[in-house]
N, C-alpha and C positions, 0 to 999 in steps of 0.2 A: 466292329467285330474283332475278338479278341483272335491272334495267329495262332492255328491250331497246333498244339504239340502233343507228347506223351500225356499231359497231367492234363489236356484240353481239348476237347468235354472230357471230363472226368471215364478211362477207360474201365467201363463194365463188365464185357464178356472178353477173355483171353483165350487164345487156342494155342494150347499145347501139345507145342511141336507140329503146329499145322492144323492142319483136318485131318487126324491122325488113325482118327474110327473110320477112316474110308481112302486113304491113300497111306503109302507105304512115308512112314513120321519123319521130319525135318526134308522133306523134299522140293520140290520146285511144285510139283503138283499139288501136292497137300497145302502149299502157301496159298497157291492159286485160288483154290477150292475155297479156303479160307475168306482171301478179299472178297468173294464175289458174295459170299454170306452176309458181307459187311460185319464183321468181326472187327472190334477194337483194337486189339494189339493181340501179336502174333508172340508165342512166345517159343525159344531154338536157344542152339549151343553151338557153341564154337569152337575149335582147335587148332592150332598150329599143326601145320605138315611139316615136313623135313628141310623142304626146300621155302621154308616159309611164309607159306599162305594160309589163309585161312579159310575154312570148310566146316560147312553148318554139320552137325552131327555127336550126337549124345554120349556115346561109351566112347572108352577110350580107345575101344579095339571094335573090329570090322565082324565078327564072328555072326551077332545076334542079326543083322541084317543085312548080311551082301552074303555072297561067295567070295568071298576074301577071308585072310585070315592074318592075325598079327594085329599092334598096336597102329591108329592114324599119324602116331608121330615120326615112325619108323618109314614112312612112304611119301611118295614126292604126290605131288598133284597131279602130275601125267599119269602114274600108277593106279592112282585113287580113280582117278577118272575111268579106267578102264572095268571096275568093277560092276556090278548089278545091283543099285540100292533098293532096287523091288523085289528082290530075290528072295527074300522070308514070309512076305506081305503075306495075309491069310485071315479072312474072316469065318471060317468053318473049320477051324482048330485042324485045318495042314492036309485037308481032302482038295483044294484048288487053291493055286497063285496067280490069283490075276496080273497081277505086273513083273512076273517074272519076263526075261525075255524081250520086254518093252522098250527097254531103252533110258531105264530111269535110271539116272547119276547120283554123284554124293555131289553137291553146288557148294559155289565157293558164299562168304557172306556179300563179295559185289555183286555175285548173279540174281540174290534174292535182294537186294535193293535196288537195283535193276529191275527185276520182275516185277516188282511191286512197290513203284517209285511215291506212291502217297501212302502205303500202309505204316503203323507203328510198331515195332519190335522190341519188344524185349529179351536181351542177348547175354547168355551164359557162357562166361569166360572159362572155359573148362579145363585149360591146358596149366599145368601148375609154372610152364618157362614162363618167367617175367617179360619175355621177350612177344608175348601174345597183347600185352597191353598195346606198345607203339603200335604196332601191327593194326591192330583194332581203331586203335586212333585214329590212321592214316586211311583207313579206309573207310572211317565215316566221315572224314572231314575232304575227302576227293567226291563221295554222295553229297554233300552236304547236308546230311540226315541228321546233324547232332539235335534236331529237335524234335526229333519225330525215334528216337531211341532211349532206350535202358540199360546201362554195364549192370551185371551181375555178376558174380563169383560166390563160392563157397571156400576160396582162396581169400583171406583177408588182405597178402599182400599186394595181389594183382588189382583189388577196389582201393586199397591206399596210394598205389601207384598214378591207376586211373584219375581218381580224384586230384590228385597235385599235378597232373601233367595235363587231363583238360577237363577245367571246374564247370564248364559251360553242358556237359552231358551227364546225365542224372544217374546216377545208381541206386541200386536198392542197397539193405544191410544185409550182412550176410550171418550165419550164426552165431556167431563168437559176437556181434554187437549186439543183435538181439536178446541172447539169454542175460545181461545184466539190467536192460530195462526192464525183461519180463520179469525177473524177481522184486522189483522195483515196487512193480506196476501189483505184484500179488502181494507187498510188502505193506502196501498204501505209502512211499517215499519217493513218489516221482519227482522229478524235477518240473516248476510249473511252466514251463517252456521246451522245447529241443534248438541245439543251437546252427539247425539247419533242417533242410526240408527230409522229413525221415520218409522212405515207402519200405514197408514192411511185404515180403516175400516168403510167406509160412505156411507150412500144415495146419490143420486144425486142431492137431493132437500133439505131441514130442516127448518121445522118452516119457510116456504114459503121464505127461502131463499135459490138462485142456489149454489148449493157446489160445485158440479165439473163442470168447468169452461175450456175452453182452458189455461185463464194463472194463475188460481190454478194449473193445471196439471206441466205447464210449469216451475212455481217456485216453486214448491216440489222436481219436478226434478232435477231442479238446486242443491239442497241443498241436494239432496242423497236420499230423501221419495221414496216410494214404496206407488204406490194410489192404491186400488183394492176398487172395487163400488157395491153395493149389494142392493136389489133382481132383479136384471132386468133380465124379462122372453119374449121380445118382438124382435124381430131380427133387426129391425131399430135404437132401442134403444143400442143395441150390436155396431154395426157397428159405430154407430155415437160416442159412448165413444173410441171405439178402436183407430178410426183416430182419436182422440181427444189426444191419447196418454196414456189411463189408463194403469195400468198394467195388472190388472185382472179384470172380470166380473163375478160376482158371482151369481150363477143362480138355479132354481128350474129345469130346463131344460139342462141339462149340452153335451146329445144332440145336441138342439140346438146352444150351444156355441161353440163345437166342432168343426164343422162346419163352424160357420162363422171365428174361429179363422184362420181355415184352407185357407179357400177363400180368404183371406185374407194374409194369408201368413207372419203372424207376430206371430205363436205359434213355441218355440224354439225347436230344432229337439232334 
């Protein structure tokens, strides 16, 4: 039996930012929630704080979800820690907060590999200091997680980095690689090979152009890619990518992806 990783069985259903439709997104909780659904890989973001740690969490600034105010960069971990990351939660457009009050934190990325010592993650490099790469490194390589993770970034330098200091943890591409294959690819001039393992990390649409395509799916395929398509929370939308061929569908609803992955009958046992 082959050693499970990222790419093994082939991850399906991704939850974005957790269980994010039912707990306050990139939490401890909402990770939680997530494994016990048996979701495939978890998908979160990362940043450097001041004092340099790192802390699951999306914007750059605390505003949209705590009672805090300012950028994550500008505060230590002690600081951060004292905040409310349930404080905005609200499923009735802001007539009740259930996690206000509760006792829910911003977690560091050891607490949620700690928490959830077999899940697979996919990890968004979000801080543009070059100095979040080491950082990142060192703390997957004290889990031993490098095989059970994904670097990402919308930073190409932070993935060029990543890749030459440890070849052994996967990344995805980030835009700036992807738009010249996609022209490529809409050009008919691919190259009949990629000269390493590509996972495509895309919307379905960009800049009013369709990205995933039946025969984008098709010639990614070919060439060894791994396409996973992200935020679609709509189950029509689910179903119409999966016959299309994606690999994974990455969702606020994880839920609902579970399910159609099921009915469908193409999520790996």
């Amino acid at each position: 039996m082959n050693e499970k990783n990222f790419l093994n069985p082939l991850p399906r259903v991704v939850a974005h930012r957790g269980d994010s439709i039912n707990y306050p997104e990139n939490t401890l909780p909402a990770f939680i929630s997530a494994v016990k659904m048996d979701i495939d890989v978890v998908e979160t973001d990362i940043h450097i704080t001041k004092d340099g740690e790192l802390v699951i969490w999306h914007d750059p600034t605390l505003e949209r979800n705590t009672n805090g105010s300012g950028t994550i960069e500008s505060h230590t971990l002690a600081e951060l820690k004292k905040l409310d990351a349930g404080y905005t939660f609200t499923k009735d457009g802001g007539k009740t907060f259930p996690f206000r009050g509760k006792g829910v934190q911003i977690c560091t990325l050891s607490e949620a590999l700690e928490a959830c010592p077999e899940q697979r993650f996919n990890i968004d490099l979000k801080s543009k200091d070059i100095k979040i790469v080491d950082a990142f490194i060192k703390t997957i390589r004290e889990h031993n997680a490098q095989n059970r993770v994904c670097g990402a970034s919308f930073h190409l330098s932070n993935l060029k980095e990543l890749r030459k200091k440890a070849p052994d943890i996967l990344t995805s591409i980030t835009t700036l690689e992807v738009i010249p294959i996609l022209l490529r690819q809409k050009l008919h001039i691919l190259p009949k090979s990629f000269n390493r393992k590509i996972i495509f990390q895309i919307p379905r649409s960009q800049w009013g152009i369709k990205v995933v395509t039946p025969d984008f799916v098709k010639q990614m395929h070919k060439r060894g890619a791994i396409v996973m398509v992200w935020t679609i929370n709509d189950e029509a939308s689910m179903r119409e990518l999966f016959a299309m061929g994606v690999d994974s569908v990455m969702t606020d609803d994880p839920q609902l992806v579970i399910k159609v992955a099921k009915e469908m009958n193409i999520r790996e046992k």
